[in-house]
C-alpha positions in Angstrom: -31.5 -23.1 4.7 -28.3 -21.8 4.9 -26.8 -23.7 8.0 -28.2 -26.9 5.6 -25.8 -25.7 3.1 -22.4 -26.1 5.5 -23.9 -29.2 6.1 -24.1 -30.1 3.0 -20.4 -28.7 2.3 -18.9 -30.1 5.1 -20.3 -33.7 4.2 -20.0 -33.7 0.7 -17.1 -31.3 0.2 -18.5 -29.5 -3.0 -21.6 -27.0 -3.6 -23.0 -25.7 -6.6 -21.7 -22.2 -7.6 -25.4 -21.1 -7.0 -25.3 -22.4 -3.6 -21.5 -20.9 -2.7 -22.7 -17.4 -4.1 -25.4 -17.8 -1.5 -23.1 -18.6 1.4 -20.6 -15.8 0.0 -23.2 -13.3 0.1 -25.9 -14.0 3.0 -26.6 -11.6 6.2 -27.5 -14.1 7.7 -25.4 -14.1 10.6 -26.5 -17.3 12.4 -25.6 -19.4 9.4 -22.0 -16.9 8.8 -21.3 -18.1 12.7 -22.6 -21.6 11.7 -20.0 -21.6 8.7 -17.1 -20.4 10.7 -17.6 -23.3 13.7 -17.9 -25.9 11.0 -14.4 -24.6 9.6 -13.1 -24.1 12.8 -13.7 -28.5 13.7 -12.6 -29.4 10.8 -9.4 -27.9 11.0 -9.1 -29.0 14.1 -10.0 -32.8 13.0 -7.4 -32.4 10.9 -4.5 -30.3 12.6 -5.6 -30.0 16.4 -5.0 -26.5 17.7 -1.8 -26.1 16.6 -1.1 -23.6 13.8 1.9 -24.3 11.6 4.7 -21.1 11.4 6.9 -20.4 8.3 9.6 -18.3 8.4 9.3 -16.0 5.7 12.2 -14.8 3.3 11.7 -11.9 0.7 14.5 -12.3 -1.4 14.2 -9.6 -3.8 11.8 -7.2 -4.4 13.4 -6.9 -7.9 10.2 -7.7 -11.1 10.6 -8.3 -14.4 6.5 -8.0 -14.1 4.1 -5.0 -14.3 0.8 -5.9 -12.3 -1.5 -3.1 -12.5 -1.8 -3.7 -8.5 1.9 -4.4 -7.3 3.7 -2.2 -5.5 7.2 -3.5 -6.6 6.4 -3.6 -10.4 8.5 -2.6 -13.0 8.1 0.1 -14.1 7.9 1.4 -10.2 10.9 3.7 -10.1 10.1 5.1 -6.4 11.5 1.5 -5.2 14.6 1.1 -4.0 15.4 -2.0 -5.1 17.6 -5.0 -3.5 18.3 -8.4 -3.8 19.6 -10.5 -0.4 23.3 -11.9 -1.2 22.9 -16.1 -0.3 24.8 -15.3 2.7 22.1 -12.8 4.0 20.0 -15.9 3.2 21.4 -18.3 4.8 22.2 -16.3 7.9 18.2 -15.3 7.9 17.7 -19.6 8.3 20.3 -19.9 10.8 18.0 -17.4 12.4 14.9 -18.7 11.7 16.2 -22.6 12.5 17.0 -21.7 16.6 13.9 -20.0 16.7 12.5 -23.3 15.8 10.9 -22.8 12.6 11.3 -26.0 10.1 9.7 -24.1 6.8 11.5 -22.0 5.4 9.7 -19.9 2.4 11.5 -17.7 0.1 9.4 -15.3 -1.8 10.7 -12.7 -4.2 9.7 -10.2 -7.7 9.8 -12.7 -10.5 13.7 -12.7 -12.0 14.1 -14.1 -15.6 15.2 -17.5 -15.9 18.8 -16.6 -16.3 18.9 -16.3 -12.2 17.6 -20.1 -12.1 21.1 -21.6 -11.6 21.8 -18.8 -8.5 18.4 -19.6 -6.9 19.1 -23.9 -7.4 22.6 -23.3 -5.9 20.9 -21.6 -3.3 18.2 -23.9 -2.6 21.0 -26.7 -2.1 22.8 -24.7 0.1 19.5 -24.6 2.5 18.7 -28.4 1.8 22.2 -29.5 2.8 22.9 -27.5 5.9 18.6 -27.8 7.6 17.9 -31.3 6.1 14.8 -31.3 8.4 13.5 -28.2 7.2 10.7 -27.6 4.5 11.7 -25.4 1.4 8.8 -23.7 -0.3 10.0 -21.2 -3.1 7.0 -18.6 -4.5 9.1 -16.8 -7.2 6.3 -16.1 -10.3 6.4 -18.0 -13.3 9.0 -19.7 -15.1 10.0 -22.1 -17.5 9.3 -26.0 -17.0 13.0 -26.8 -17.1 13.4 -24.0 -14.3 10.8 -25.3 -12.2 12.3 -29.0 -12.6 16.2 -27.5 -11.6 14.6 -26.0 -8.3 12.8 -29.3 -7.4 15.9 -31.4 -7.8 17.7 -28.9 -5.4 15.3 -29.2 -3.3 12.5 -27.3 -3.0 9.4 -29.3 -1.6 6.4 -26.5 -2.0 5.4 -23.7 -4.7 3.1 -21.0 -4.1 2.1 -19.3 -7.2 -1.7 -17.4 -6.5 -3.7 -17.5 -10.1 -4.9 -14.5 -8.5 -8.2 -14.9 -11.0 -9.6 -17.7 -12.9 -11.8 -15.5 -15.1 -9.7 -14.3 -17.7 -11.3 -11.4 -18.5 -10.3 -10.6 -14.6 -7.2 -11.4 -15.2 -6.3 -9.3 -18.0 -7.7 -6.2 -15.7 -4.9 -7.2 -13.3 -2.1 -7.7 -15.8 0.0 -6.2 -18.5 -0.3 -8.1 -21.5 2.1 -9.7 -22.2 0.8 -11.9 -19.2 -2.0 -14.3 -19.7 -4.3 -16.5 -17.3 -3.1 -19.6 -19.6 0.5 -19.6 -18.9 -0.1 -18.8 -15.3 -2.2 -22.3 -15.1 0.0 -24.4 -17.4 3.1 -23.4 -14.8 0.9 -24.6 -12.2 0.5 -28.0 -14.0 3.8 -28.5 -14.2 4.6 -27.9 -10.4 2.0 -30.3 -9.8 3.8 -32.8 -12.5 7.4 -32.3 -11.1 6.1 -33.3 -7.7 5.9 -30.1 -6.0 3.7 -29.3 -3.3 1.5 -27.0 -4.9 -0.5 -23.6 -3.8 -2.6 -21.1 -5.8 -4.4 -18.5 -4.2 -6.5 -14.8 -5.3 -7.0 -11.4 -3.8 -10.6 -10.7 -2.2 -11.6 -7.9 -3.9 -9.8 -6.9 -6.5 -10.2 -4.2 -8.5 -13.6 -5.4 -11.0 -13.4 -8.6 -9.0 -17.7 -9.2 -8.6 -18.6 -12.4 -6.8 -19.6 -14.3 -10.0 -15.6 -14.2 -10.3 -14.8 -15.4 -6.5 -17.4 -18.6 -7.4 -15.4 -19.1 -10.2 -12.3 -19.5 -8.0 -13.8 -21.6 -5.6 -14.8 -24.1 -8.6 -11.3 -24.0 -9.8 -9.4 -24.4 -6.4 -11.5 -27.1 -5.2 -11.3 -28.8 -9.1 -7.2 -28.1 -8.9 -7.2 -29.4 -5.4 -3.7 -27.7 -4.4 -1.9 -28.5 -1.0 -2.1 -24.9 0.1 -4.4 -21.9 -0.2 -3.2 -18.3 -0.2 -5.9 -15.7 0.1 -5.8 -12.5 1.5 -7.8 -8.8 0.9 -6.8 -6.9 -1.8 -4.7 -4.0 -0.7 -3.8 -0.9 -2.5 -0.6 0.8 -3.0 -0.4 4.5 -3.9 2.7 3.8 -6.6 0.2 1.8 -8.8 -2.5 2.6 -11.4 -4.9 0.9 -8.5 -3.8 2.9 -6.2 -7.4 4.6 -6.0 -9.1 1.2 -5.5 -10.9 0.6 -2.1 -9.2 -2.4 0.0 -10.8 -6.0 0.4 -13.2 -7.3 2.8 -12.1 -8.9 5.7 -15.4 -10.3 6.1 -15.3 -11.9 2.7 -11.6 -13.1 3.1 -12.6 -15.1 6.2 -15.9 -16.6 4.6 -13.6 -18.1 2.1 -11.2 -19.2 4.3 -14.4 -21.5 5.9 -15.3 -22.2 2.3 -12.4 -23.7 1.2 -11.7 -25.5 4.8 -14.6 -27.5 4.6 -14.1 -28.1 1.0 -10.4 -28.9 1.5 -10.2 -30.3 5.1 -6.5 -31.1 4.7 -5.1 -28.0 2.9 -2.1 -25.8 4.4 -3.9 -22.5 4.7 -2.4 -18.8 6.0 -4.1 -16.5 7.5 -2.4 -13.5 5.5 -0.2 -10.8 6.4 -2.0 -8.8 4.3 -5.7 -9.7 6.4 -3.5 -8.4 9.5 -2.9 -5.0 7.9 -5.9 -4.6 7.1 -7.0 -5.4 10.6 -4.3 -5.3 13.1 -5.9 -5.9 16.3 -8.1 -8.9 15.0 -6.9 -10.2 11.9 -4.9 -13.0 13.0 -7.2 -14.5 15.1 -10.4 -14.3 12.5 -8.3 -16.0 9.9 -7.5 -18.9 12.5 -11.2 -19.0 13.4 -12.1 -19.3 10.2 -10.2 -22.4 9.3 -6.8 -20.9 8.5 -3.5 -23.1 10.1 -0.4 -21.5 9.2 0.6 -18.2 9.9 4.4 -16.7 8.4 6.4 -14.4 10.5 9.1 -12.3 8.3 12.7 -13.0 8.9 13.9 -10.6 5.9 16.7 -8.4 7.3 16.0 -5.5 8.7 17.6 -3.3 6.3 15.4 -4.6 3.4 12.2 -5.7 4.9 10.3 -2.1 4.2 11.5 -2.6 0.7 9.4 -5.4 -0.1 6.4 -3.4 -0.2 3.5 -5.0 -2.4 0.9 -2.9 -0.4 0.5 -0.1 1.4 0.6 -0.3 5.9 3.1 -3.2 6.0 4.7 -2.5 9.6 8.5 -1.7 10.0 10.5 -3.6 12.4 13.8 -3.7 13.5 16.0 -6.7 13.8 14.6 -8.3 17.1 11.3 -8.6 15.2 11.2 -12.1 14.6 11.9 -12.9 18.8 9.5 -10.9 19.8 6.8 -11.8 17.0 6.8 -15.7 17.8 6.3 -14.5 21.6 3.3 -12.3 20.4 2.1 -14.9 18.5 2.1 -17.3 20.9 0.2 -14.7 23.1 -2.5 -14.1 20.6 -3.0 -17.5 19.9 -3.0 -18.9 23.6 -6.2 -16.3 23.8 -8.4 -18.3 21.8 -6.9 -21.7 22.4 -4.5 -21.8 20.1 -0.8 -23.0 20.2 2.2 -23.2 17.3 3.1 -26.1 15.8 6.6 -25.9 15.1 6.7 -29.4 12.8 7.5 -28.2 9.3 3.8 -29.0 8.7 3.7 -31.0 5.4 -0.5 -30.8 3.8 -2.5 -34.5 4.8 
C-alpha cells in the first residue's frame, strides 16, 4: 500500500494530505527505502549525479528580528555582533570563484531597509566583476521596492523559509510584531519581480505536530518555488527554545523524497544544520534522499563562529573552504556522487 503511494507520487506529483501523513509517519521500512530510491532516480533524471555547491556568505549576523528559536536574535546580548565590510565580501568571492564555485549566496540577520542601497551597491559590485556567477541573496523580509532594487542589481535567487504555513505555528515561533501574512506576501513579490524563489521550514519545531508538516507540503508543492530549504530544528541555549529537543533526521530526509518526487526539478540542500545534527552521515542521507546542492561556508574565519543560529556549528580556520570541497568530494565519490560546479540554475 505504501510503496503504491510513491508510485502514485512519483507519477502524478501530488497526494492527498491523508495519504502524505501516511508516508510521513509509516514504519514501514520497505516502503521508507522504496521512497528514498524513487527520490534518489528522479533526481538523478533530472541532475545526474552531480550535486550543485554554493559558496556560502554570512554577511552579518546583526537582526532587527526576535525569533523565539534564533540564536542571533535581538534581544541576544551574549552575541558578539559583526557585519563583513564589502571588501571582506568581495575578497570571500575571489575566494570562492578559483575554487570554482559559480553561486554565490549571501545570507545575513535581517537589517532595516535603510541598508538596501549598501546591499544593491554590493550586489553590483559581485555582478560586474563574476558575470558568470549566480547571486542568491536570503536576507529576511523587506519592502517590495527593496526587493525590486536588489533584483535590478542583480541578484537572481531569494531564499526566504516560511518556516510554518499554519499560523497558529507561526505565531509560536515569532514575536508579534511578525505575522505568517507578510512573510507570504514578500514571497509573492519575489516571485513577481522575477526572482528565483525558495521557501523552506524547520522539521520539528517546537509545537510543530505532523498535521503542520502536511500543511507545508500542500503549500510548497501549491507555491511551487525553485528551491527547497529544510533542515531539523536545532536548539540554541541563548533562546527561550533553548530546552526544546532537536529535529528528526529521519523526518528531514522523508521530506526531502517528498518534495523530490513532487518537485522533480527543484534546487534542494541538504542542510548544514542535518550535518550537525549527524556529522558522520548527514550529508550523504540528504543526497540519497533527493537533495542536489550542498553549501560550503566561505565566511571569514574571524566571524564564521559568530553566525551562530544553532548550537554545534563547527569552527574552522581559514583553509576551511580548501579542504571542505576536497572532503566533499570524498564523501560524495563514496556513494557515487560527484560536484557540479555549473552555477546550477532550477529546470
Amino acid at each position: 500500500m505504501m510503496q503504491h503511494l510513491v508510485d502514485i507520487l512519483r507519477s502524478e506529483r501530488q497526494l492527498s494530505a491523508r495519504q502524505y501523513r501516511s508516508l510521513l509517519t509509516t514504519s514501514d521500512r520497505d516502503a521508507v527505502n522504496y521512497l528514498y530510491q524513487a527520490a534518489r532516480e528522479t533526481a538523478c533524471q533530472h541532475f545526474g549525479h552531480g550535486v550543485y555547491v554554493r559558496a556560502l556568505i554570512e554577511l552579518t549576523n546583526q537582526c532587527r528580528n526576535d525569533c523565539l528559536y534564533c540564536g542571533i536574535r535581538h534581544s541576544n546580548r551574549h552575541v558578539a555582533r559583526y557585519a563583513l565590510t564589502q571588501r571582506q565580501v568581495l575578497d570571500c568571492c575571489q575566494q570562492g570563484y578559483e575554487l570554482g564555485f559559480r553561486t554565490i549566496v549571501l545570507q545575513g540577520g535581517e537589517w532595516s531597509d535603510d541598508s538596501s542601497q549598501w546591499i544593491a551597491d554590493m550586489v553590483a559590485n559581485i555582478r560586474a566583476q563574476y558575470p558568470d556567477c549566480a547571486i542568491t541573496l536570503s536576507l529576511g523580509e523587506h519592502s517590495r521596492d527593496t526587493y525590486a532594487l536588489w533584483r535590478k542589481a542583480g541578484a537572481d535567487r531569494y531564499l526566504l523559509r516560511h518556516e510554518a504555513h499554519n499560523a497558529k505555528l507561526y505565531s509560536l515561533l515569532h514575536p508579534a510584531d511578525m505575522s505568517l501574512s507578510n512573510r507570504l506576501q514578500c514571497l509573492e513579490w519575489l516571485k513577481q519581480l522575477g526572482y528565483q524563489v525558495g521557501c523552506g521550514i524547520m522539521v520539528g519545531a517546537p509545537f510543530q505536530t505532523i498535521g503542520h508538516l502536511v500543511e507545508d507540503i500542500l503549500f510548497i508543492t501549491r507555491f511551487k518555488p525553485q528551491m527547497v530549504g529544510i533542515g531539523p530544528f536545532m536548539p540554541h541555549h541563548d533562546t527561550p527554545m533553548r530546552r526544546f529537543q532537536h529535529g528528526s533526521a529521519e523526518l528531514t530526509t522523508r521530506l526531502y523524497a517528498l518534495l523530490r518526487l513532487a518537485m522533480p526539478s527543484a534546487l534542494m540542500p541538504t542542510t548544514t544544520a542535518l550535518a550537525t545534527l549527524d556529522p558522520y552521515q548527514g550529508l550523504e542521507r540528504g543526497i540519497m534522499a533527493g537533495a542536489n546542492v550542498v553549501m560550503p561556508c566561505l565566511t571569514p574565519a574571524g566571524q564564521r563562529g559568530d553566525y551562530a543560529l544553532y548550537d554545534g556549528k563547527t569552527l574552522a580556520d581559514d583553509d576551511v573552504a580548501t579542504r571542505a570541497i576536497t572532503q566533499l568530494q570524498q564523501r560524495l565519490a563514496t556513494i557515487g556522487y560527484h560536484i557540479d560546479w555549473d552555477r546550477g540554475d532550477a529546470k
